[in-house]
C-alpha positions as CSV (number, residue, x, y, z in Angstrom):
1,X,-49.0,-25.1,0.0
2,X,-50.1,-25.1,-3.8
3,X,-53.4,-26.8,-4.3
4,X,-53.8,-27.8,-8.2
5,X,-57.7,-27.5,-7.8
6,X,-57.4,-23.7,-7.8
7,X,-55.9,-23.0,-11.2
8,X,-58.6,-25.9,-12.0
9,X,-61.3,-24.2,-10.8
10,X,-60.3,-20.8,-12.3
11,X,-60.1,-22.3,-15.7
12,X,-63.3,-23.7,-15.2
13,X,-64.4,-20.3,-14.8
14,X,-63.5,-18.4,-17.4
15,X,-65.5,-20.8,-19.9
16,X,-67.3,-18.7,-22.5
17,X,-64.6,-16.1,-22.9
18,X,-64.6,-14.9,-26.2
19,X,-61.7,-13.1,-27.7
20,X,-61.9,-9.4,-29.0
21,X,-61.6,-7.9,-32.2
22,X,-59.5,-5.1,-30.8
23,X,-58.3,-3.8,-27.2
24,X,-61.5,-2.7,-26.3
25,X,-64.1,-4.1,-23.5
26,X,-61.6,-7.0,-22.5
27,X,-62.4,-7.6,-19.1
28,X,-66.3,-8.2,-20.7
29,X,-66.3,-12.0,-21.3
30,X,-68.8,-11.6,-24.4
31,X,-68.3,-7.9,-26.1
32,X,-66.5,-6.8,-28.9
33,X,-65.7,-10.3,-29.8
34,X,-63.9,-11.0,-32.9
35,X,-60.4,-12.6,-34.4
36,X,-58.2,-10.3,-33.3
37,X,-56.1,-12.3,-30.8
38,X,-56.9,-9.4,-27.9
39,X,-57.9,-11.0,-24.4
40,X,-57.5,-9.6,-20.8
41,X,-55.3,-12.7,-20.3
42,X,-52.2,-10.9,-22.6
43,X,-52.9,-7.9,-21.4
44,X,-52.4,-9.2,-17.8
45,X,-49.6,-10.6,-18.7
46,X,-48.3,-7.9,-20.4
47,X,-48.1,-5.6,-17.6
48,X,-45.8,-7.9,-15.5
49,X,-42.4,-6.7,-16.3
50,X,-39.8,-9.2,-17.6
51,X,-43.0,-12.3,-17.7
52,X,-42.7,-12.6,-21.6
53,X,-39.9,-11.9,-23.9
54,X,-41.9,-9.1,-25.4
55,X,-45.8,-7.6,-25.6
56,X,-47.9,-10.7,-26.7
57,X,-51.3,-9.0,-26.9
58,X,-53.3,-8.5,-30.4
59,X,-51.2,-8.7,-33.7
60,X,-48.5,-11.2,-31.7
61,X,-51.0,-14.2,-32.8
62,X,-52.8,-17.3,-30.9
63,X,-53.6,-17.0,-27.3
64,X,-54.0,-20.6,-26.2
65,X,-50.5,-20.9,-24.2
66,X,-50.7,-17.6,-22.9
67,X,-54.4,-18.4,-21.1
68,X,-52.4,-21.6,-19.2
69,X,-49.8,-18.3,-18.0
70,X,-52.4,-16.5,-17.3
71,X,-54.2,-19.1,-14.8
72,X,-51.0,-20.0,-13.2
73,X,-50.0,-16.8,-12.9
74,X,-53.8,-16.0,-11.3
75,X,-54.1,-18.9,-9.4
76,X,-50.4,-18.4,-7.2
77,X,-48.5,-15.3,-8.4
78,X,-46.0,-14.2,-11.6
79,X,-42.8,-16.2,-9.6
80,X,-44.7,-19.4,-8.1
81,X,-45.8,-19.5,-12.1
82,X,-43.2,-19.7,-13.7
83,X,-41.7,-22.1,-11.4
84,X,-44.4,-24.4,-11.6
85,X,-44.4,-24.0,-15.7
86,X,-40.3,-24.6,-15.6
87,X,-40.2,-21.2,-17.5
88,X,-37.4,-18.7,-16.9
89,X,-38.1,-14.8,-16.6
90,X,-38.4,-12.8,-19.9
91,X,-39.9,-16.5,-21.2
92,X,-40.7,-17.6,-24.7
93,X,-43.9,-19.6,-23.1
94,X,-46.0,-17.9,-24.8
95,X,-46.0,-20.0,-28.3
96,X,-46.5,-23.5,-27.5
97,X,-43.8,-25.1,-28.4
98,X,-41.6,-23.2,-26.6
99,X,-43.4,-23.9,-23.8
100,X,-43.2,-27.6,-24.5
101,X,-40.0,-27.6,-24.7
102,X,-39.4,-25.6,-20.9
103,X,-41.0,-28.8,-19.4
104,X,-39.0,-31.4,-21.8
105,X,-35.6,-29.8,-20.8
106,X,-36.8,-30.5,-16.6
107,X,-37.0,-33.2,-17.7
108,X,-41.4,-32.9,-17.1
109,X,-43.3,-34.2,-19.9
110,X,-45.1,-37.8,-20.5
111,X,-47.3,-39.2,-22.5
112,X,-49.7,-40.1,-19.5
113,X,-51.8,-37.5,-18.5
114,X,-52.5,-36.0,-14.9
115,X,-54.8,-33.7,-13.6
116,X,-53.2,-30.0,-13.9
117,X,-51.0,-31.3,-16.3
118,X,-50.7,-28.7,-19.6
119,X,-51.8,-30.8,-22.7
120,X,-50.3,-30.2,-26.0
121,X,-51.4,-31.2,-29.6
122,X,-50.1,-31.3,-33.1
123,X,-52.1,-31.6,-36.0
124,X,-49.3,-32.6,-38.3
125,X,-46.8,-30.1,-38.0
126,X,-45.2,-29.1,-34.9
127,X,-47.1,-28.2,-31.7
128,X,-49.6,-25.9,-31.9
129,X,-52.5,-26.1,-29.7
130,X,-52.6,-26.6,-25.9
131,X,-54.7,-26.9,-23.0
132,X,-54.9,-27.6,-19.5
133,X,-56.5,-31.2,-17.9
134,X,-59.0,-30.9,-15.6
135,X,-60.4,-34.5,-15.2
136,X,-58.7,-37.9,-16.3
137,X,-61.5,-41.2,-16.6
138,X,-61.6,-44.1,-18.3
139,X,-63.1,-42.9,-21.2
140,X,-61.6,-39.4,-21.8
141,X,-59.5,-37.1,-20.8
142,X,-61.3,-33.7,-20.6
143,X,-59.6,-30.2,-21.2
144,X,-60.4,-26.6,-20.6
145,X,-58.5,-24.4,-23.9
146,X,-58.4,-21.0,-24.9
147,X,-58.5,-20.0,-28.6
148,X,-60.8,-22.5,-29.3
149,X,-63.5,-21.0,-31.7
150,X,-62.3,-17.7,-30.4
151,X,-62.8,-18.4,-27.6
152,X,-61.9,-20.5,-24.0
153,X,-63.9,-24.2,-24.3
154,X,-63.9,-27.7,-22.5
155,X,-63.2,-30.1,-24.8
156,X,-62.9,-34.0,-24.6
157,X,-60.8,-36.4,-26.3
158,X,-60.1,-40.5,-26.3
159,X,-57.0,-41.3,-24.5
160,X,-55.7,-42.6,-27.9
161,X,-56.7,-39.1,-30.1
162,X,-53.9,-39.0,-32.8
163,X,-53.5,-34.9,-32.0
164,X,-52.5,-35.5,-28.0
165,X,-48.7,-34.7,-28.8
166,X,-48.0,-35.0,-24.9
167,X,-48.2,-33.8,-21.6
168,X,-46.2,-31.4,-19.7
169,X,-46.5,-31.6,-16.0
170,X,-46.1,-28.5,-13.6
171,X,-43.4,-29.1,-10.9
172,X,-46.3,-29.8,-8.1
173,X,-43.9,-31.3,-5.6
174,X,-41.9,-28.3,-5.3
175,X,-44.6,-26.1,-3.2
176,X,-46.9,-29.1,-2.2
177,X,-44.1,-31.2,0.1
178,X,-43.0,-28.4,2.7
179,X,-45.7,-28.3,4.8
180,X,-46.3,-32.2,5.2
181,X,-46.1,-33.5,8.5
182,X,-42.7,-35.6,8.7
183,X,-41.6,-38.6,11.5
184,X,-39.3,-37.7,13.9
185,X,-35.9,-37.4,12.9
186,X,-33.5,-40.6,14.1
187,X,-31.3,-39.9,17.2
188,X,-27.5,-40.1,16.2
189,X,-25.7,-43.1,16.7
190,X,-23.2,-43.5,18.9
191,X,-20.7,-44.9,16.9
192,X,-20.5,-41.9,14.6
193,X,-19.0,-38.0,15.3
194,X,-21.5,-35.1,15.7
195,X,-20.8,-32.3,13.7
196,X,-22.2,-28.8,13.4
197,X,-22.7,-27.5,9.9
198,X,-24.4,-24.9,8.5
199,X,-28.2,-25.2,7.6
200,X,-28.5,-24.6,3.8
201,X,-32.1,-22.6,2.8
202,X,-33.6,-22.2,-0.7
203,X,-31.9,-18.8,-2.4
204,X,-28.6,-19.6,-0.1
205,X,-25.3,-18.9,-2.3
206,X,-21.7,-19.3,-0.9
207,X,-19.1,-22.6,0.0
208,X,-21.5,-24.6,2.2
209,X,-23.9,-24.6,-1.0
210,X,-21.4,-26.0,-3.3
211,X,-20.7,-28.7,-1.0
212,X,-23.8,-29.9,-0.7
213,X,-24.0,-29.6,-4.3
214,X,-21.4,-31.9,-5.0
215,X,-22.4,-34.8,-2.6
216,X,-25.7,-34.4,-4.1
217,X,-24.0,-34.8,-7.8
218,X,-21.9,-37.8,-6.3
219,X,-24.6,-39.9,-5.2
220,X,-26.9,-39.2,-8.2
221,X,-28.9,-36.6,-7.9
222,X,-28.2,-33.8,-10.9
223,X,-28.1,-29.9,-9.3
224,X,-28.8,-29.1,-13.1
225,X,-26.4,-27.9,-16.3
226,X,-24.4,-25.8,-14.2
227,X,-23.6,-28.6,-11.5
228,X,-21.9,-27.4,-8.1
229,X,-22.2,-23.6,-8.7
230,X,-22.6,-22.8,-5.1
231,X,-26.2,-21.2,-5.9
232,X,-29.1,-23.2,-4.3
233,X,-31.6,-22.5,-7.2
234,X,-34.7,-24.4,-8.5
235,X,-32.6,-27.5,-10.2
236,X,-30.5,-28.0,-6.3
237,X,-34.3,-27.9,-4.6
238,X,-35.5,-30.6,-7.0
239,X,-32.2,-33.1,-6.0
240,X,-32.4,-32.2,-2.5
241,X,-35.9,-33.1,-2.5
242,X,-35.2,-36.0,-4.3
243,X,-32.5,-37.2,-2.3
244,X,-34.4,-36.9,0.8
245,X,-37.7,-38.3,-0.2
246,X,-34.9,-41.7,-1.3
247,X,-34.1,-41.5,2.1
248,X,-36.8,-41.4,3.6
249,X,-36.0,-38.1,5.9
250,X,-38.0,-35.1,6.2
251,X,-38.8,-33.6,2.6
252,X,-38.5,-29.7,3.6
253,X,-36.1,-28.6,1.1
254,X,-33.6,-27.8,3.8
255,X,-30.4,-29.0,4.2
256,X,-30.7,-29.6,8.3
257,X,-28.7,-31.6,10.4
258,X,-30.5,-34.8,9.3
259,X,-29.9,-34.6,6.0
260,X,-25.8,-33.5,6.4
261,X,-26.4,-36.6,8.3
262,X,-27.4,-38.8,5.6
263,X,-25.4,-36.6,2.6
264,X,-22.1,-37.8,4.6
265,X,-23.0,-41.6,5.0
266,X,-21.6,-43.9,2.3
């Protein structure tokens, strides 16, 4: 299970940091510092094959987006990240508004925040600063950010501040649902045929998949832009999911008997 309150906590952490003026002393959270845009947090992330689109470490430019990677990517691991950030492989999530626009195309950001939601602002043209929330009151909503001052800061701001652009919210319910304890499923009814289909896992590819897909499509819940592919991905978890939590069944991602059950009633 993913508990938000880790990335929180590591952010909290790593207040203080000040970025270097070249790649030198790094991992040291107060030497060397300067403006060149060198932090331990590219670096780490430059050493994961295939996590960026390309290097992102000195001369590439601001860090703030790639600190949020970095603490998500800390906090639960490169693939968990990038799931949780709706960012592909070989990503563009480095510069903030590509990053924004990840969570706008899964259809993830609002414009009321949530604790371990990524915050974004604009200061009058185009996105260019973000954060991540760490505590949501009636007064404020408070912020831990990199690149601020050169370096990582909390930061407060009025629920109303003109520079909030919005808020894109990691896909929580993906990790935090599977281990919840569920009722019991229903016993079949007698006035309907038992039928023995194949149990569908996250990752599973093939005809069974596609079928599923397409029910799921049928009855409303979208596998994604490339529809009934037969390739249980990421977009097919979030309809199943959806589609059994609507029911009320056993949200575990799995396409069991009780939910071919349900998939096949009218």
């Amino acid at each position: 299970m993913i508990d938000k309150q880790k990335v929180i906590q590591l952010a909290i952490s790593q207040k203080g940091y000040k970025e270097k003026a070249s790649d030198a002393f790094l991992d040291d959270p107060d030497a060397n510092a300067g403006s060149g845009n060198w932090t331990k947090y590219a670096r780490d992330l430059d050493n994961i094959p295939g996590f960026y689109n390309g290097k992102k470490n000195g001369p590439w430019g601001e860090w703030c987006d790639i600190y949020i990677d970095w603490l998500f990517v800390r906090a639960y691991g490169a693939p968990i990240a990038l799931g949780l950030l709706c960012q592909p492989v070989g990503s563009a999530g480095a510069g903030c508004q590509y990053s924004c626009q990840y969570y706008k195309n899964k259809g993830r950001f609002f414009q009321t925040p949530e604790v371990g939601d990524q915050i974004f602002f604009s200061y009058g043209s185009g996105i260019s600063h973000t954060g991540l929330v760490i505590e949501v009151n009636q007064f404020a909503i408070i912020t831990i950010e990199g690149n601020v001052n050169n370096q990582v800061q909390q930061c407060s701001y009025p629920h109303d501040s003109s520079v909030i652009y919005g808020y894109g919210r990691p896909c929580w319910e993906l990790y935090t649902e599977e281990e919840t304890t569920t009722p019991e499923p229903e016993k079949p009814k007698a006035d309907k045929i038992t039928v023995s289909l194949p149990e569908i896992k996250y990752g599973d590819t093939g005809l069974w998949v596609k079928v599923m897909q397409t029910i799921l499509i049928g009855k409303g819940f979208s596998c994604g832009s490339y529809g009934a592919d037969g390739d249980y991905g990421t977009q097919t978890k979030i309809a199943l999911y959806e589609f059994q939590k609507a029911r009320g069944i056993t949200t575990n991602f799995i396409c069991d008997a009780e939910t071919w059950t349900n998939l096949l009633e009218n």
